[in-house]
Each structure stands twice: as C-alpha cells, then as structure tokens.
mmCIF file as Biopython writes it, N, C-alpha, C and O atoms, coordinates in Angstrom:
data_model
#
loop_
_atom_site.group_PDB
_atom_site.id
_atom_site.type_symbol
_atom_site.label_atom_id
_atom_site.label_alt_id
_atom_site.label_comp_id
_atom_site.label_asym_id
_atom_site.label_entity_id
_atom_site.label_seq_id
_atom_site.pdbx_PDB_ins_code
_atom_site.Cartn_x
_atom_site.Cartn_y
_atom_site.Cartn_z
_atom_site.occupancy
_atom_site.B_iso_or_equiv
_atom_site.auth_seq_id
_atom_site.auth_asym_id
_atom_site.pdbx_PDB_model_num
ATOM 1   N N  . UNK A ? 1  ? 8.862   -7.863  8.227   1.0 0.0 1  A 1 
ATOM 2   C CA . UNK A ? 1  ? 8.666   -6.430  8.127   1.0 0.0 1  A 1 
ATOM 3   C C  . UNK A ? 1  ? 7.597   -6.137  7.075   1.0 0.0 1  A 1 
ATOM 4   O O  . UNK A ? 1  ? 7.715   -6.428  5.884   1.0 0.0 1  A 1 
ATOM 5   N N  . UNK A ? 2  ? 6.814   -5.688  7.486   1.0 0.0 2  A 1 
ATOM 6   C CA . UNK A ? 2  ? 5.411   -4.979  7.031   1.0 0.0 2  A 1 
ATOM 7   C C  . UNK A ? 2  ? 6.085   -4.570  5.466   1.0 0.0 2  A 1 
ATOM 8   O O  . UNK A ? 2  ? 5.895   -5.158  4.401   1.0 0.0 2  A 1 
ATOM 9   N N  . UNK A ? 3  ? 6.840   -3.487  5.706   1.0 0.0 3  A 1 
ATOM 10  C CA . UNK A ? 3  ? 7.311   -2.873  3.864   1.0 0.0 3  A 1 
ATOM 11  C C  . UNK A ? 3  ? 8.117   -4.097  3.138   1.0 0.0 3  A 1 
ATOM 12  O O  . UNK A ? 3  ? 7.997   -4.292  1.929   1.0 0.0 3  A 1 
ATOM 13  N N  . UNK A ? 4  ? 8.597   -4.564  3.620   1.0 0.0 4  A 1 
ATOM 14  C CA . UNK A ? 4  ? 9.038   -5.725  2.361   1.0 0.0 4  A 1 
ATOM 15  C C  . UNK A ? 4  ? 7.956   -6.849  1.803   1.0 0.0 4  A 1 
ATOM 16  O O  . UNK A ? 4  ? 7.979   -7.410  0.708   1.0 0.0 4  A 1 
ATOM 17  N N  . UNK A ? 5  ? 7.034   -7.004  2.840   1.0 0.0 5  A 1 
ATOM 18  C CA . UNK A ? 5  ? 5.573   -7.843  1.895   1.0 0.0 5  A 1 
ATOM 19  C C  . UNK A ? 5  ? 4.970   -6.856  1.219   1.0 0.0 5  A 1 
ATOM 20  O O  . UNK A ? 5  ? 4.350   -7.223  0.221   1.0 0.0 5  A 1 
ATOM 21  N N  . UNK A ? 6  ? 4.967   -5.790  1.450   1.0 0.0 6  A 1 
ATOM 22  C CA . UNK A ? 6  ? 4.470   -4.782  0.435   1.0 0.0 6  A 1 
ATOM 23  C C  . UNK A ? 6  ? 4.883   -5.005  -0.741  1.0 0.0 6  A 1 
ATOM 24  O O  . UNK A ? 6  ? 4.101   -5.552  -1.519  1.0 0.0 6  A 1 
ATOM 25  N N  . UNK A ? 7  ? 5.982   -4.707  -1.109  1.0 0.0 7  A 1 
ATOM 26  C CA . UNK A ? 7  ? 6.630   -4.696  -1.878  1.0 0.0 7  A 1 
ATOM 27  C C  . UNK A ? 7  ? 6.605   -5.645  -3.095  1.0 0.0 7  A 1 
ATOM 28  O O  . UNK A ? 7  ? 7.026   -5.439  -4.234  1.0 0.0 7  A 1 
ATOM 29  N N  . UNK A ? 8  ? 5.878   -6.969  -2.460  1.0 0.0 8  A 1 
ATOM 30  C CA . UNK A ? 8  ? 5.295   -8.169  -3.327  1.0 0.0 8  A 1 
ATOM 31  C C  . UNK A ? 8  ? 4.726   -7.540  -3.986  1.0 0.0 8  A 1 
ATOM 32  O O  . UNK A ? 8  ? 5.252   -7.274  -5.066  1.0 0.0 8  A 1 
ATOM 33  N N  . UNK A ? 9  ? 3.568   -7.063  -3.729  1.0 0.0 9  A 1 
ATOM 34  C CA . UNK A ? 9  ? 2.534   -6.632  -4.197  1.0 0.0 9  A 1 
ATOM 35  C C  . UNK A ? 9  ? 2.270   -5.908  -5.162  1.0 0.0 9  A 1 
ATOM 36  O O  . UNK A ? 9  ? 2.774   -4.790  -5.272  1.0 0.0 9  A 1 
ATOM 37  N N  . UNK A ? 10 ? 1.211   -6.545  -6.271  1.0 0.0 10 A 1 
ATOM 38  C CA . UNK A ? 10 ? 1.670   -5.800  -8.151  1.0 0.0 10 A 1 
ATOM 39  C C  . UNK A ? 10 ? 1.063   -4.528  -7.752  1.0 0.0 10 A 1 
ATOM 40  O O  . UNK A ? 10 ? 0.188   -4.275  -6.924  1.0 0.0 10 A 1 
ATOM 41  N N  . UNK A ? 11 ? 1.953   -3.567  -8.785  1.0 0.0 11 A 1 
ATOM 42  C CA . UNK A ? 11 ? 1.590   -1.881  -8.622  1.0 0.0 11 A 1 
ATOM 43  C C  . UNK A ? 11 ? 2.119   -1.420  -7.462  1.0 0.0 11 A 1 
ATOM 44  O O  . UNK A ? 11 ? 2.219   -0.195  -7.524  1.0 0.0 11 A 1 
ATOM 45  N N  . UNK A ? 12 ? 2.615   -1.993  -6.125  1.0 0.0 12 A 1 
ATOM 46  C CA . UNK A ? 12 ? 3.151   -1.291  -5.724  1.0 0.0 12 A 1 
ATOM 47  C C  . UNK A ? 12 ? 4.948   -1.454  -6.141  1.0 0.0 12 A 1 
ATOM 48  O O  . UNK A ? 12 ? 5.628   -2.468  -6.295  1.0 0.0 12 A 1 
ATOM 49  N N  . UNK A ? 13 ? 5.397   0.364   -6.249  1.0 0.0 13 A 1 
ATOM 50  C CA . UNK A ? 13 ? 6.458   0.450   -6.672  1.0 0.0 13 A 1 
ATOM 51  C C  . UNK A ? 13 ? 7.566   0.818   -5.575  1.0 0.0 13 A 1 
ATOM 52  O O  . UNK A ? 13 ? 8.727   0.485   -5.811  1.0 0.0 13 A 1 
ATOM 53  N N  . UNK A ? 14 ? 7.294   1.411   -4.522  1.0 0.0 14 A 1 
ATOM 54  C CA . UNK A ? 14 ? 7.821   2.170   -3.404  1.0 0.0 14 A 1 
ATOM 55  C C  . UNK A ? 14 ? 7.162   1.671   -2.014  1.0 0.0 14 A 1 
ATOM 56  O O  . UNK A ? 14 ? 5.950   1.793   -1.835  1.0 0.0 14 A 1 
ATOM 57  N N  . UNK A ? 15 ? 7.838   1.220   -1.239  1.0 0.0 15 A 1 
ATOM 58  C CA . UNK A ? 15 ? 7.522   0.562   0.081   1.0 0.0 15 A 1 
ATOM 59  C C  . UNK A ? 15 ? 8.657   1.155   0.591   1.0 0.0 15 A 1 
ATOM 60  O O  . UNK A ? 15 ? 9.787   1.103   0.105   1.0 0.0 15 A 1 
ATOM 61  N N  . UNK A ? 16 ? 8.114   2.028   2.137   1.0 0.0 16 A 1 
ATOM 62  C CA . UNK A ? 16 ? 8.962   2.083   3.398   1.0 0.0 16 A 1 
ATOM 63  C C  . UNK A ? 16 ? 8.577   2.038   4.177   1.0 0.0 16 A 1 
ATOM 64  O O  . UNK A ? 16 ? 7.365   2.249   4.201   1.0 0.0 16 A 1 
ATOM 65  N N  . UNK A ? 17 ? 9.437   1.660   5.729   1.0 0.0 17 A 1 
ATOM 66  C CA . UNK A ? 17 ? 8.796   2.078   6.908   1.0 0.0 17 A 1 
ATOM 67  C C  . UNK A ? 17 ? 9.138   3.294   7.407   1.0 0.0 17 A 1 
ATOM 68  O O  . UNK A ? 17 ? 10.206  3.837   7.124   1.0 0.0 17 A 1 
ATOM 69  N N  . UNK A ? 18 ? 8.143   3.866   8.281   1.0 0.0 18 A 1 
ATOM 70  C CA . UNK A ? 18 ? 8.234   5.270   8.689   1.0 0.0 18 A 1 
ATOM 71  C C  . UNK A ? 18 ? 7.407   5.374   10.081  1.0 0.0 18 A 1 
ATOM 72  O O  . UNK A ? 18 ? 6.389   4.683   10.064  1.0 0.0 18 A 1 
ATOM 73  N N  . UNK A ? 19 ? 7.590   5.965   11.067  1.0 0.0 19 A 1 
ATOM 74  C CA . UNK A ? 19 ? 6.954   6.174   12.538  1.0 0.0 19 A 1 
ATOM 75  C C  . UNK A ? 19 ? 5.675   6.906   12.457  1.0 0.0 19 A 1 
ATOM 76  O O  . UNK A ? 19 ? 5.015   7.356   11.520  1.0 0.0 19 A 1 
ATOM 77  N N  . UNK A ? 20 ? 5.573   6.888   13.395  1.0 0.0 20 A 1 
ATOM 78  C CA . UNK A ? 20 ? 4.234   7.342   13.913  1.0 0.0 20 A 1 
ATOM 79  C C  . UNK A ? 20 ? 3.055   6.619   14.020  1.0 0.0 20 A 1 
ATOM 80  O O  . UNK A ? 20 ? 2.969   5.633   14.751  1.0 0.0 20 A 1 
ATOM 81  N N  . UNK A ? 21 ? 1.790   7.200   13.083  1.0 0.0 21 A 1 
ATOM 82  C CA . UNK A ? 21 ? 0.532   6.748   13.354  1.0 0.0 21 A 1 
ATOM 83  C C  . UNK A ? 21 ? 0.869   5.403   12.128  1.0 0.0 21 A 1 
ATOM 84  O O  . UNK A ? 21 ? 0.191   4.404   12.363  1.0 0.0 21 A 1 
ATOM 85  N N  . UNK A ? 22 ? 1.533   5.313   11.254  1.0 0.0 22 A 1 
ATOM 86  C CA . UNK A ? 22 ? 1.633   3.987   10.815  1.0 0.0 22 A 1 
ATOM 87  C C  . UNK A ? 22 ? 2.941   2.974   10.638  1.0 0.0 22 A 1 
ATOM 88  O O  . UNK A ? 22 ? 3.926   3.406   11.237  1.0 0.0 22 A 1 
ATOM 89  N N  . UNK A ? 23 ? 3.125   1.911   10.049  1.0 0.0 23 A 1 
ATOM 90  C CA . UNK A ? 23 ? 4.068   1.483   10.052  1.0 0.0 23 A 1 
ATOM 91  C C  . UNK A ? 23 ? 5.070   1.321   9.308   1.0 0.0 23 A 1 
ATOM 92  O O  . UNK A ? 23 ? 6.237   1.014   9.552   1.0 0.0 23 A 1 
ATOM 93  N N  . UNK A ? 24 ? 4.149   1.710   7.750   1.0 0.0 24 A 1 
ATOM 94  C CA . UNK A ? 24 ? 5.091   1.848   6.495   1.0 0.0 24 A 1 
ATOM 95  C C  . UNK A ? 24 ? 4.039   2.204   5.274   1.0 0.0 24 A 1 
ATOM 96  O O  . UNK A ? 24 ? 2.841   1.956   5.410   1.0 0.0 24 A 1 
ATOM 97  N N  . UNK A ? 25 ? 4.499   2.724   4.227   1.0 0.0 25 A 1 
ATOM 98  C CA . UNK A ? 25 ? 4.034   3.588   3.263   1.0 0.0 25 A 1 
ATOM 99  C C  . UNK A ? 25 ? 4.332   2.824   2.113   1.0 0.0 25 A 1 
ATOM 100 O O  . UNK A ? 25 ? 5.525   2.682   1.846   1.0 0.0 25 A 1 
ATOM 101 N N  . UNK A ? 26 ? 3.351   2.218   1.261   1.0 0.0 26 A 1 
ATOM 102 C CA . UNK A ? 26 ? 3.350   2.073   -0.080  1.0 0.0 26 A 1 
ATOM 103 C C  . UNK A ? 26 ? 2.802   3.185   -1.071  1.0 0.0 26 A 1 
ATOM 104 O O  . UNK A ? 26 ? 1.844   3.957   -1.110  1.0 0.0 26 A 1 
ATOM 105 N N  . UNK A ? 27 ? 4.133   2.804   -2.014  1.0 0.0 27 A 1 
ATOM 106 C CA . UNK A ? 27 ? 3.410   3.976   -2.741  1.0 0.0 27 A 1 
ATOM 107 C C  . UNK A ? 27 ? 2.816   2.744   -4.593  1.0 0.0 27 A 1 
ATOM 108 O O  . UNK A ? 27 ? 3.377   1.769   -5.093  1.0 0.0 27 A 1 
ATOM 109 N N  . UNK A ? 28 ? 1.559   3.481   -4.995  1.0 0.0 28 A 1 
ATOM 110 C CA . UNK A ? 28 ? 0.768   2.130   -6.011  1.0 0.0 28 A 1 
ATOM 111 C C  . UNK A ? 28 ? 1.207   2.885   -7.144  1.0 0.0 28 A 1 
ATOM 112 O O  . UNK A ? 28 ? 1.614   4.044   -7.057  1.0 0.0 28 A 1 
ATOM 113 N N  . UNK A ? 29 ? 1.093   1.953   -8.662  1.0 0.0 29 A 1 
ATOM 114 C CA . UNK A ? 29 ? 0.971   3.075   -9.506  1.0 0.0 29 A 1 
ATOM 115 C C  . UNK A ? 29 ? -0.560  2.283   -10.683 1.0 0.0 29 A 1 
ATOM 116 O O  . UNK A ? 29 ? -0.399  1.196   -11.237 1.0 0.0 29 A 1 
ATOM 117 N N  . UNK A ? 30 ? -1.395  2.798   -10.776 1.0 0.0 30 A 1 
ATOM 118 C CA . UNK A ? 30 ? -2.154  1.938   -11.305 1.0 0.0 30 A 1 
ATOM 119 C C  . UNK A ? 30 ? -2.872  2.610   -12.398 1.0 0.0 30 A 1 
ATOM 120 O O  . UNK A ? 30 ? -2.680  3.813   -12.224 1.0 0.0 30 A 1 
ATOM 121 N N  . UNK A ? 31 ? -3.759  2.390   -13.659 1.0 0.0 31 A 1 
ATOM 122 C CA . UNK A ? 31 ? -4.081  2.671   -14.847 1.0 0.0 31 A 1 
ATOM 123 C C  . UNK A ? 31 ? -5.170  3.841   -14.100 1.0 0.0 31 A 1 
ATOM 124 O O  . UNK A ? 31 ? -5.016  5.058   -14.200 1.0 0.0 31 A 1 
ATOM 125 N N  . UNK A ? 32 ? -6.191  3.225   -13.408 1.0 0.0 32 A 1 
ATOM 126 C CA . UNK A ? 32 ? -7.264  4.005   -13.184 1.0 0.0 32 A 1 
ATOM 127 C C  . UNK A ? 32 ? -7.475  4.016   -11.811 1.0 0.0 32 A 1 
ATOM 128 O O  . UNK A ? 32 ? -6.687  3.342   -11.148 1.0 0.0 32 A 1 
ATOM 129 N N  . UNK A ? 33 ? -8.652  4.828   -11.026 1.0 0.0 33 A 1 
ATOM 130 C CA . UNK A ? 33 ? -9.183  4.732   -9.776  1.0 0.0 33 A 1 
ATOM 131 C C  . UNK A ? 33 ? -9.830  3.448   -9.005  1.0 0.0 33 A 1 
ATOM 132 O O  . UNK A ? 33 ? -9.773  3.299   -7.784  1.0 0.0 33 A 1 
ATOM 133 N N  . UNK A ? 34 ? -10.491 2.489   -9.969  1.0 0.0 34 A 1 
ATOM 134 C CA . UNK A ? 34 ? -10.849 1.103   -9.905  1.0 0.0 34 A 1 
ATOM 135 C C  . UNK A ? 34 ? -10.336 0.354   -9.442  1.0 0.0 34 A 1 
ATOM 136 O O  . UNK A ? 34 ? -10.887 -0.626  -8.942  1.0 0.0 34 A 1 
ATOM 137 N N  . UNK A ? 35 ? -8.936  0.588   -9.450  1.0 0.0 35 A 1 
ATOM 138 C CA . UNK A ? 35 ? -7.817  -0.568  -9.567  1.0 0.0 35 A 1 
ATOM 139 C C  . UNK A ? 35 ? -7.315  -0.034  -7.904  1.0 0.0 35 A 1 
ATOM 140 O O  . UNK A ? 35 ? -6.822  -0.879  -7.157  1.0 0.0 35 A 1 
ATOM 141 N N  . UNK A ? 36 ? -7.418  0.828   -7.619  1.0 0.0 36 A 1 
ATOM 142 C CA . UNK A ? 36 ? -6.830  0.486   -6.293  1.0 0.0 36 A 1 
ATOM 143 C C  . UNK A ? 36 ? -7.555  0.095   -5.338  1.0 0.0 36 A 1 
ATOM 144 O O  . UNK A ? 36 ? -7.044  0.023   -4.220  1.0 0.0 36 A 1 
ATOM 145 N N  . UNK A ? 37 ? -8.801  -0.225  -5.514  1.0 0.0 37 A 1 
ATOM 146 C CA . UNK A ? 37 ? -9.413  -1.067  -4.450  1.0 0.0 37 A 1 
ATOM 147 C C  . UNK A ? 37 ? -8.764  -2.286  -4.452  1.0 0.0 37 A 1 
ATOM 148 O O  . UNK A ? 37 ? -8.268  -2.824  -3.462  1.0 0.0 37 A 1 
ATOM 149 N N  . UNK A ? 38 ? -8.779  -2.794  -5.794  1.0 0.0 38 A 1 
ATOM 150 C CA . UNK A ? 38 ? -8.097  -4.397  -5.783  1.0 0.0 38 A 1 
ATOM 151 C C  . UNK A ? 38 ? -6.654  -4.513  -5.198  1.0 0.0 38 A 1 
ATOM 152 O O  . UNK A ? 38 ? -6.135  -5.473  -4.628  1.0 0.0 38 A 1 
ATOM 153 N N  . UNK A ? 39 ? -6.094  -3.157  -5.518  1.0 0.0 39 A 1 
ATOM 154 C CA . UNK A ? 39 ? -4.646  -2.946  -4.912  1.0 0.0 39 A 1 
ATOM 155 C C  . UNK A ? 39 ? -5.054  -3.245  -3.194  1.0 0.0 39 A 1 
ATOM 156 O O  . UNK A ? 39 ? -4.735  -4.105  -2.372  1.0 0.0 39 A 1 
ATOM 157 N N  . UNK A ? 40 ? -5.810  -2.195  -3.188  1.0 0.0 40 A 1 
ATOM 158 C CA . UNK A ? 40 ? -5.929  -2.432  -1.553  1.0 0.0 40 A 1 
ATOM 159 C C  . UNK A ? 40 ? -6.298  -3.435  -0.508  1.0 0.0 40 A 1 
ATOM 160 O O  . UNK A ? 40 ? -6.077  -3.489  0.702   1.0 0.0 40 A 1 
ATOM 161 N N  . UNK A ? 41 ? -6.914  -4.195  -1.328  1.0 0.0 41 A 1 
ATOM 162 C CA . UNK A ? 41 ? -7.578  -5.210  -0.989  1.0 0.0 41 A 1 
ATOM 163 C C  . UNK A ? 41 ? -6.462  -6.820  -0.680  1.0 0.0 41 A 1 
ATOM 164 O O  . UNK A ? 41 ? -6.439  -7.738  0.141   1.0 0.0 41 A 1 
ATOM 165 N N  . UNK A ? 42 ? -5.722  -6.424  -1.827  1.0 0.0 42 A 1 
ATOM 166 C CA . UNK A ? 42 ? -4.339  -7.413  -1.417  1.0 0.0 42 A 1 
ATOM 167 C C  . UNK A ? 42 ? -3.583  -6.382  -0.512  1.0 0.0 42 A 1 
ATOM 168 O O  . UNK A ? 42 ? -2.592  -7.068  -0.263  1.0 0.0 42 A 1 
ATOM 169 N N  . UNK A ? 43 ? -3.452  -5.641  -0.097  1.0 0.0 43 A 1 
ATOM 170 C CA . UNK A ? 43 ? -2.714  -5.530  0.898   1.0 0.0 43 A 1 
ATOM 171 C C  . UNK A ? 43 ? -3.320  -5.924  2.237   1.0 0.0 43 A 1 
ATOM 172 O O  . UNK A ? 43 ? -2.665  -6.645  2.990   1.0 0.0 43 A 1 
ATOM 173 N N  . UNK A ? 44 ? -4.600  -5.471  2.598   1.0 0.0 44 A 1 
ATOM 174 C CA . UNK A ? 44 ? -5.039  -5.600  3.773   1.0 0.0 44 A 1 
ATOM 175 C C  . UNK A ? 44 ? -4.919  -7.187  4.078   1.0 0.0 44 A 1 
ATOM 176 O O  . UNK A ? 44 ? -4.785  -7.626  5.220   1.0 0.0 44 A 1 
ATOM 177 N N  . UNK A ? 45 ? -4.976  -7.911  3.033   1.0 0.0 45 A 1 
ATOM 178 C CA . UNK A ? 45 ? -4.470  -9.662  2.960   1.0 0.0 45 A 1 
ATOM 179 C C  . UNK A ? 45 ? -3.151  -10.005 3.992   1.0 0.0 45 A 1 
ATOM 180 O O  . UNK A ? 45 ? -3.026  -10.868 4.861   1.0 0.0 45 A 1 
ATOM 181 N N  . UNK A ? 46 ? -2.076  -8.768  3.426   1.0 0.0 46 A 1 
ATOM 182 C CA . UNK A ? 46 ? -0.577  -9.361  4.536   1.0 0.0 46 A 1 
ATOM 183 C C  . UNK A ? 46 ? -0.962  -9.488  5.899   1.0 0.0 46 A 1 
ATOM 184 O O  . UNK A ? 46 ? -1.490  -8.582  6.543   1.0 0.0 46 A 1 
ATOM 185 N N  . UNK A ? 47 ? -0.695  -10.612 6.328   1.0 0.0 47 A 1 
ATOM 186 C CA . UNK A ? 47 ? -0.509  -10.681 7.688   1.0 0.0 47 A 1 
ATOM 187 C C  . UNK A ? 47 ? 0.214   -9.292  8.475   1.0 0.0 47 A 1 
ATOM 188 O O  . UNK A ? 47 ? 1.150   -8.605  8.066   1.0 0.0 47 A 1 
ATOM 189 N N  . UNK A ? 48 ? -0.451  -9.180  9.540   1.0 0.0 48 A 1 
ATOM 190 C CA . UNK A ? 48 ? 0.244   -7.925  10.061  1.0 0.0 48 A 1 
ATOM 191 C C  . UNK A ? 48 ? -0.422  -6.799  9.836   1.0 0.0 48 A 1 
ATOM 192 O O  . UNK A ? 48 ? -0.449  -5.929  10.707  1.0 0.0 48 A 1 
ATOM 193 N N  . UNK A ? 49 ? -1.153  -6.616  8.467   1.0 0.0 49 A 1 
ATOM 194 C CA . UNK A ? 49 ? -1.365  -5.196  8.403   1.0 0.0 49 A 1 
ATOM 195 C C  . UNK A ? 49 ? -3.019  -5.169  9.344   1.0 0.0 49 A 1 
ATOM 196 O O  . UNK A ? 49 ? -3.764  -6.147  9.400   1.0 0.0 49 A 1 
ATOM 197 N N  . UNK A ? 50 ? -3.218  -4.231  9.804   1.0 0.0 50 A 1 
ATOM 198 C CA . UNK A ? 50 ? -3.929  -3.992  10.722  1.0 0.0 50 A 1 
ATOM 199 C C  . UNK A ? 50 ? -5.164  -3.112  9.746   1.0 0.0 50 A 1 
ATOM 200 O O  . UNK A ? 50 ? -6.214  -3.745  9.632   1.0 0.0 50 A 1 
ATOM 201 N N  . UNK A ? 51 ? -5.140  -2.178  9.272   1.0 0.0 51 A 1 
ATOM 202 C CA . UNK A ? 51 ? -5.619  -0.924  8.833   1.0 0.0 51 A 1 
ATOM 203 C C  . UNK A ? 51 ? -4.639  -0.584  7.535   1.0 0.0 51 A 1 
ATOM 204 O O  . UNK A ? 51 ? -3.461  -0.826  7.272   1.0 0.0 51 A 1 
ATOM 205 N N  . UNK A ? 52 ? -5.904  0.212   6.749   1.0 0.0 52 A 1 
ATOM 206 C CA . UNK A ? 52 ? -5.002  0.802   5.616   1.0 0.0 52 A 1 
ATOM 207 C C  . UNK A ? 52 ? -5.825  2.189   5.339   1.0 0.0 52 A 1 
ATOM 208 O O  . UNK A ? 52 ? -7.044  2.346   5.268   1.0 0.0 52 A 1 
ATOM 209 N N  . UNK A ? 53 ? -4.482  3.405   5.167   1.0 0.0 53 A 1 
ATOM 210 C CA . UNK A ? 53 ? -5.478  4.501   4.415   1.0 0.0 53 A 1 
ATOM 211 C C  . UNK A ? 53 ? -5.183  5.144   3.315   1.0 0.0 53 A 1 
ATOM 212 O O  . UNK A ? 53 ? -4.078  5.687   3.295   1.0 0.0 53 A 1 
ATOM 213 N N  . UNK A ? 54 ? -5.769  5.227   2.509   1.0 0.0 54 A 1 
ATOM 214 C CA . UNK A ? 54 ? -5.431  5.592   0.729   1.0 0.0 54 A 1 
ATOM 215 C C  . UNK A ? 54 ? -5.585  7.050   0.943   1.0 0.0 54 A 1 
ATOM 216 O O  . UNK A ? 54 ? -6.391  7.596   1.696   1.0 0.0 54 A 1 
ATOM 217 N N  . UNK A ? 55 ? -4.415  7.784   -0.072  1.0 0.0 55 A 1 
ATOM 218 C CA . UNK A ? 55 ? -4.382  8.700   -0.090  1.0 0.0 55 A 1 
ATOM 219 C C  . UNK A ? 55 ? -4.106  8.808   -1.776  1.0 0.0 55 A 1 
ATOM 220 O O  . UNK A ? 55 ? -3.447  7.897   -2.277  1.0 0.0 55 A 1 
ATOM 221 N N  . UNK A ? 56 ? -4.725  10.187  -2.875  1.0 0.0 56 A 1 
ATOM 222 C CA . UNK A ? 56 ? -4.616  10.152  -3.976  1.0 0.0 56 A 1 
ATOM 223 C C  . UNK A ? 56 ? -3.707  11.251  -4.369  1.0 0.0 56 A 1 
ATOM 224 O O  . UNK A ? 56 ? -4.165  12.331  -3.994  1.0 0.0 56 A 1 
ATOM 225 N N  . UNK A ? 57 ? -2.768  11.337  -4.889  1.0 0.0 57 A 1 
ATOM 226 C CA . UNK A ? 57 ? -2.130  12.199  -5.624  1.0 0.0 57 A 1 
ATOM 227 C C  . UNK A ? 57 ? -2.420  13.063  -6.202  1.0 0.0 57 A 1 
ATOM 228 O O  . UNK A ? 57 ? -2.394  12.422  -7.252  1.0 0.0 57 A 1 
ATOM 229 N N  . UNK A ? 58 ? -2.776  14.283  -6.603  1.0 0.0 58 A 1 
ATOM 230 C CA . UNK A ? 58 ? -3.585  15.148  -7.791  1.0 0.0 58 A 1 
ATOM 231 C C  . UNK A ? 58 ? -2.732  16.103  -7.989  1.0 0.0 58 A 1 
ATOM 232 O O  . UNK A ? 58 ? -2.018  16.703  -7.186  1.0 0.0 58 A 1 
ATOM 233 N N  . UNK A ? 59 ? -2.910  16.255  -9.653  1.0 0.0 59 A 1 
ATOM 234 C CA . UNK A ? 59 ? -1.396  16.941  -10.078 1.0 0.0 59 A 1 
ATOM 235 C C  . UNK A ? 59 ? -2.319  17.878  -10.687 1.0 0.0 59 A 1 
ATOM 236 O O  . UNK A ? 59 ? -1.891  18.851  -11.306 1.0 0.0 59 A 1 
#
C-alpha cells in the first residue's frame, strides 16, 4: 500500500489513502521551501507511485 511506504519517508508525518484522482495523501513537514523537492523526489522513488502533486499550505 502506497500510504504505508510513505510513511517511511523523513518529514513525512501524515500518510493516507483516499479515492479519486489519487491514491493517498502525504502530508511533509519541512524547515523551508527547498526541502521539499528533496522530499519529493524520494517519494516519486516508491515503487508504485506513478505521479506526484505538491500542494503548499499558507497560513
């Protein structure tokens, strides 16, 4: 299952699966904007994952 290799993955804190257009939702928590390329970059690594799309939080 796609969200539990997530879940390996440093910075991410929150992994689920959920329907539709994808298969599961990590959520990252990281120092700066820099850092989630590298985040992203190990994810697109898991086997399985097909596509990834970042979305940013703004408070």
């Amino acid at each position: 299952m796609i969200a539990a290799r997530l879940r390996k993955v440093k910075s991410v804190y929150e992994s689920f699966p959920v329907s539709g257009q994808f298969d599961a939702v990590a959520k990252i928590q990281v120092e700066n904007l820099s850092e989630i390329k590298d985040v992203t970059t190990e994810i697109q690594k898991i086997n399985g994952v097909e596509r990834t799309e970042t979305m940013v939080e703004v408070e």
